[in-house]
Backbone as CSV, one residue per row, in Angstrom:
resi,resn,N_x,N_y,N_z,CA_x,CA_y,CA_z,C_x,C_y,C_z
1,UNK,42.950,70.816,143.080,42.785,71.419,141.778,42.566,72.928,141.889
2,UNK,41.736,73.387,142.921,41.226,74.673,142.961,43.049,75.484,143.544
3,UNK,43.630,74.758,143.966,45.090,75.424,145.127,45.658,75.606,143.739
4,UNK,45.858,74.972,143.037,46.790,75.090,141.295,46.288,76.103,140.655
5,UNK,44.814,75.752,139.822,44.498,77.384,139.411,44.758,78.554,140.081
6,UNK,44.242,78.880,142.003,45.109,80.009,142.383,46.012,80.388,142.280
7,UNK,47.319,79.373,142.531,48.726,79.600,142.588,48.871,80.178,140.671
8,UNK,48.390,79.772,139.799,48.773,79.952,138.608,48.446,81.186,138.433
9,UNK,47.334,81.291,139.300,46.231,83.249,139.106,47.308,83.892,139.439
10,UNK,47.891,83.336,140.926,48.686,84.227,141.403,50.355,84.563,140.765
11,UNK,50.518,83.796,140.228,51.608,83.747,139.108,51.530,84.778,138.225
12,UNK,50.498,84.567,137.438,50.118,85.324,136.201,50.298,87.071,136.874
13,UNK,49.689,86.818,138.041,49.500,88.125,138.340,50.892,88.956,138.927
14,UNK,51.766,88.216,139.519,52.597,89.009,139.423,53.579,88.977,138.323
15,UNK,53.226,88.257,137.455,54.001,88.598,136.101,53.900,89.958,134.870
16,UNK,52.391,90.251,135.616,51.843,91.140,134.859,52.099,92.250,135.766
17,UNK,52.157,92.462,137.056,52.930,93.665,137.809,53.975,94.217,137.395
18,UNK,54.696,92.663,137.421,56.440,93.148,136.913,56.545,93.702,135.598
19,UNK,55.163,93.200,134.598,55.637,93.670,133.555,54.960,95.723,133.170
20,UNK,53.791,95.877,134.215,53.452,96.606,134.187,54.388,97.996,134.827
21,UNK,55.497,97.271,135.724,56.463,98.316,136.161,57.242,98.699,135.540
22,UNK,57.489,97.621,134.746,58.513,98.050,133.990,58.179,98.794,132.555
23,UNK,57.051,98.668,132.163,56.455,99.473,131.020,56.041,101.119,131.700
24,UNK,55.942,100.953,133.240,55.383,102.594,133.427,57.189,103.028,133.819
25,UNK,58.063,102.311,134.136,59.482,102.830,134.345,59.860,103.148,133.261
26,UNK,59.394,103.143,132.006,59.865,103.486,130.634,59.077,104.342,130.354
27,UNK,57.799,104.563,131.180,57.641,105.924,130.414,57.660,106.944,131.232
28,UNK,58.774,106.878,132.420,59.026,108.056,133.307,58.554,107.802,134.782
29,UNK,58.228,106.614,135.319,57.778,106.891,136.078,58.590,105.962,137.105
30,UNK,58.330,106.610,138.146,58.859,106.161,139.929,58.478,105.193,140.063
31,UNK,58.721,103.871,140.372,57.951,102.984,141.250,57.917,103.432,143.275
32,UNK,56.970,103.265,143.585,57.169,103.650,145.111,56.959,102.500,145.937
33,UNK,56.308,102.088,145.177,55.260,100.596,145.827,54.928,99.562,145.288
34,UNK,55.268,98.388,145.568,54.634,97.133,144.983,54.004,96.148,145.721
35,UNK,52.337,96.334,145.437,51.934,95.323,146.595,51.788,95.988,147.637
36,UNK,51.711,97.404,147.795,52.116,98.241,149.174,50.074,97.152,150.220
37,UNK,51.006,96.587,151.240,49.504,95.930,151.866,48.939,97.116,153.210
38,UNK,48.104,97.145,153.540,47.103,97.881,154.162,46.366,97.152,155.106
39,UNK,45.876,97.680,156.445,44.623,96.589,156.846,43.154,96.636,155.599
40,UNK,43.757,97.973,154.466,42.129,98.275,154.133,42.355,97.610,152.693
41,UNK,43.513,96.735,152.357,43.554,95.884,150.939,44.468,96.483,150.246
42,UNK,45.052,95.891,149.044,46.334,95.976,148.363,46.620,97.039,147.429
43,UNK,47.491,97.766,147.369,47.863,98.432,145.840,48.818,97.716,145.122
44,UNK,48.100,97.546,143.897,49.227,96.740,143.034,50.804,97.239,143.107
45,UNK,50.547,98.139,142.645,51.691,99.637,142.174,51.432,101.051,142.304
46,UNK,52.460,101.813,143.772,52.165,103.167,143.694,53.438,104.014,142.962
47,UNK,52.737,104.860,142.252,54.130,105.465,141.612,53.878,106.670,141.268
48,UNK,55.081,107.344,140.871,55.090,109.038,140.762,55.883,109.189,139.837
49,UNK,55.390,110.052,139.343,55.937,111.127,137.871,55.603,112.761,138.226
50,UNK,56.469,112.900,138.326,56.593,114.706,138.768,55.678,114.815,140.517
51,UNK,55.126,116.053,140.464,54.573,116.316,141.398,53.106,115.127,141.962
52,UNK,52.997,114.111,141.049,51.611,113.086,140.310,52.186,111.685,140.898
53,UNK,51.136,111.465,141.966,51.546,110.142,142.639,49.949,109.277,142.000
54,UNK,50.202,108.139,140.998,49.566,107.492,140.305,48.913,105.835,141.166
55,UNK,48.163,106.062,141.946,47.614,104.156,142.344,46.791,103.247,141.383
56,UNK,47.731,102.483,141.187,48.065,101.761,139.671,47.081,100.448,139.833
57,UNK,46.552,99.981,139.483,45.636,98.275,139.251,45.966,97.982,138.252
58,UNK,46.392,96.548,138.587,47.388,96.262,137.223,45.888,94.710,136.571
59,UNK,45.492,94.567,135.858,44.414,93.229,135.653,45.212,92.551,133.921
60,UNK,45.096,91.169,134.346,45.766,90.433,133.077,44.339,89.796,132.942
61,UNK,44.001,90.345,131.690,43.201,89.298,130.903,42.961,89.050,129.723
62,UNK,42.076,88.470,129.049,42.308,87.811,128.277,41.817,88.880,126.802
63,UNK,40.906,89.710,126.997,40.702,90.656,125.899,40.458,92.248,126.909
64,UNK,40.894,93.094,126.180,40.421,94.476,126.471,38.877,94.971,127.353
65,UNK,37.402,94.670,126.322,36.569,94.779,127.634,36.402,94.071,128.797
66,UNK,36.864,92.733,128.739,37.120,92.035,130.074,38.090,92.691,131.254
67,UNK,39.236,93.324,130.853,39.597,94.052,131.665,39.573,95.265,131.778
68,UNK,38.377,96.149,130.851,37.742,96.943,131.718,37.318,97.365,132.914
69,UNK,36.274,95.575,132.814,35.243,95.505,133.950,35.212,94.520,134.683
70,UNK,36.702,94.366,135.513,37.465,93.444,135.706,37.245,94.528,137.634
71,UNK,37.379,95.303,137.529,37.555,96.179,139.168,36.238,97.111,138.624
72,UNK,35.682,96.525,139.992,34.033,97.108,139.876,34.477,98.205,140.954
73,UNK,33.029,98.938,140.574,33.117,100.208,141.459,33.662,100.651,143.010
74,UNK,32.747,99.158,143.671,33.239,98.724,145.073,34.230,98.406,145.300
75,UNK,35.295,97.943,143.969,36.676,97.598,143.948,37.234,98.501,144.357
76,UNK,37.213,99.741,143.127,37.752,100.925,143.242,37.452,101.961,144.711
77,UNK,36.478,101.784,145.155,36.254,102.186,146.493,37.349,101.462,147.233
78,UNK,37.192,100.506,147.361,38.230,99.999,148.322,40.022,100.152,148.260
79,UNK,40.593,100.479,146.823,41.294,101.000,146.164,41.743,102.410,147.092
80,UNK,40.836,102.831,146.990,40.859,103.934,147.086,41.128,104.728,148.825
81,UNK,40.504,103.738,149.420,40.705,103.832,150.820,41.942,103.456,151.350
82,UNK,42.280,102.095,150.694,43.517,101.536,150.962,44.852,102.714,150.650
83,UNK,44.680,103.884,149.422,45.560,104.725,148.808,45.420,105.468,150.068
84,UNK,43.911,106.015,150.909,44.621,107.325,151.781,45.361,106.862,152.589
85,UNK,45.130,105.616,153.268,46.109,105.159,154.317,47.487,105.166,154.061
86,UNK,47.558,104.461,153.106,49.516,104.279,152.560,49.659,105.664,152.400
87,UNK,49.130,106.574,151.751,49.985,107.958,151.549,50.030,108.322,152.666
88,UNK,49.243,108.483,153.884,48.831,108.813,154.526,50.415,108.388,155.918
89,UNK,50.597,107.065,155.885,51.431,106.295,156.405,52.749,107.159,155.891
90,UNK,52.801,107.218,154.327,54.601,107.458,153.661,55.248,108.580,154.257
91,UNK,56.055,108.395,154.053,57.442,109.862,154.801,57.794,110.405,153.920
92,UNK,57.703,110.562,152.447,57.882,111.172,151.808,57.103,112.423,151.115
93,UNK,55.969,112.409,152.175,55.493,113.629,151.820,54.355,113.368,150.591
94,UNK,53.919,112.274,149.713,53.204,111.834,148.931,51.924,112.430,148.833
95,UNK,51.210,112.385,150.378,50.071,112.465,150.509,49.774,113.959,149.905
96,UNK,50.389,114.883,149.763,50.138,116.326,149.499,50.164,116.637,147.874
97,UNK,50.814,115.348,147.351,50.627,115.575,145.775,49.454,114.993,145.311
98,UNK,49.902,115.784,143.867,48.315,115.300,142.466,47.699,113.834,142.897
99,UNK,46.658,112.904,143.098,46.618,111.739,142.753,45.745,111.503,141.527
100,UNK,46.122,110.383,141.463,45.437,109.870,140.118,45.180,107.960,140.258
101,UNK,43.887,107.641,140.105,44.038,106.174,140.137,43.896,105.765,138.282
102,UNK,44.797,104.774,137.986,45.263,104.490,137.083,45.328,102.762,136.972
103,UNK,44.353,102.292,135.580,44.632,101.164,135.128,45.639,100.401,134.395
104,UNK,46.381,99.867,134.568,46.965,99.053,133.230,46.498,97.272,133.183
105,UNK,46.104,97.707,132.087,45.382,96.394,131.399,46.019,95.120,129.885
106,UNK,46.724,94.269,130.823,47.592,93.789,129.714,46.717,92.076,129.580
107,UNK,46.953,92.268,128.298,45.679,91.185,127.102,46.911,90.076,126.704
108,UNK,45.743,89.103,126.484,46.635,88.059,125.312,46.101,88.237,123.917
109,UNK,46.544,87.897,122.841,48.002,88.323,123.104,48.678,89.632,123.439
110,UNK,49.617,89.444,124.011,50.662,90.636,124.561,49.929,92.029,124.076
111,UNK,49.015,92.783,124.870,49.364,93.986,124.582,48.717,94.401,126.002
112,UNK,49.640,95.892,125.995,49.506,96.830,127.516,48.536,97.706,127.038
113,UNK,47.766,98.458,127.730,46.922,99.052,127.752,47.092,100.014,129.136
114,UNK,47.295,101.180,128.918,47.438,102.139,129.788,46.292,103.031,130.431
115,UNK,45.745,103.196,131.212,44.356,104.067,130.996,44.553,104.546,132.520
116,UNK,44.947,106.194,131.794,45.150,107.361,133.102,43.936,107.819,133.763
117,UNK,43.693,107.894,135.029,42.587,108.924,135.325,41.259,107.470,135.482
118,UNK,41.768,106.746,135.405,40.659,105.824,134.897,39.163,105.625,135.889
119,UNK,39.618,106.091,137.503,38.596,105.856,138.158,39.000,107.057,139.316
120,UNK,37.833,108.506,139.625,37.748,109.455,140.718,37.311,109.451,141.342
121,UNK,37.533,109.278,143.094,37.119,109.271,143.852,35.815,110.037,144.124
């Protein structure tokens, strides 16, 4: 029972990636990364818009303050470590641009929720 609810978590969740890429590809932006893995933990989605490389946490839930406070501080720490490595790793030169860690927070029913800047190192 507990292997079904995961697999369904894990469903949901990359449904809400895909849908979160494709809502930030409409509003200009690069995908670079999906899932980019780390020894230091996952980025949902890394992406860039101009000189602005954005590390994205994508959370599906069920109302707006729930996915607020859905990635706790220690989350975002770890977030965050995991981002210097991958830029750190890329060949494209990433590591030297703007960053920004960035939420998108998509609710039932259906709505996205964008929130720039959302957590500074």
């Amino acid at each position: 029972m507990a292997r079904d609810s995961r697999r369904e978590a894990e469903k949901r969740g990359r449904w809400a990636e895909q849908l979160a890429a494709v809502y930030l590809m409409a509003k200009g932006y690069q995908i670079l990364a999906r899932r980019a893995r780390t020894p230091l933990g996952e980025l949902d989605l890394v992406c860039r818009k101009g000189s602005l490389i954005a590390i994205v946490e994508v959370k599906h839930r069920r109302d707006q303050t729930a996915g607020l406070h859905a990635v706790t501080p220690a989350g975002w720490s770890r977030i965050g470590r995991a981002a210097d490595l991958w830029l750190a790793r890329d060949k494209r030169d990433a590591y030297d641009l703007d960053r920004r860690f960035d939420l998108v927070l998509i609710t039932s029913p259906l709505r996205i929720f964008h929130f720039k800047d959302h957590w500074r190192p």
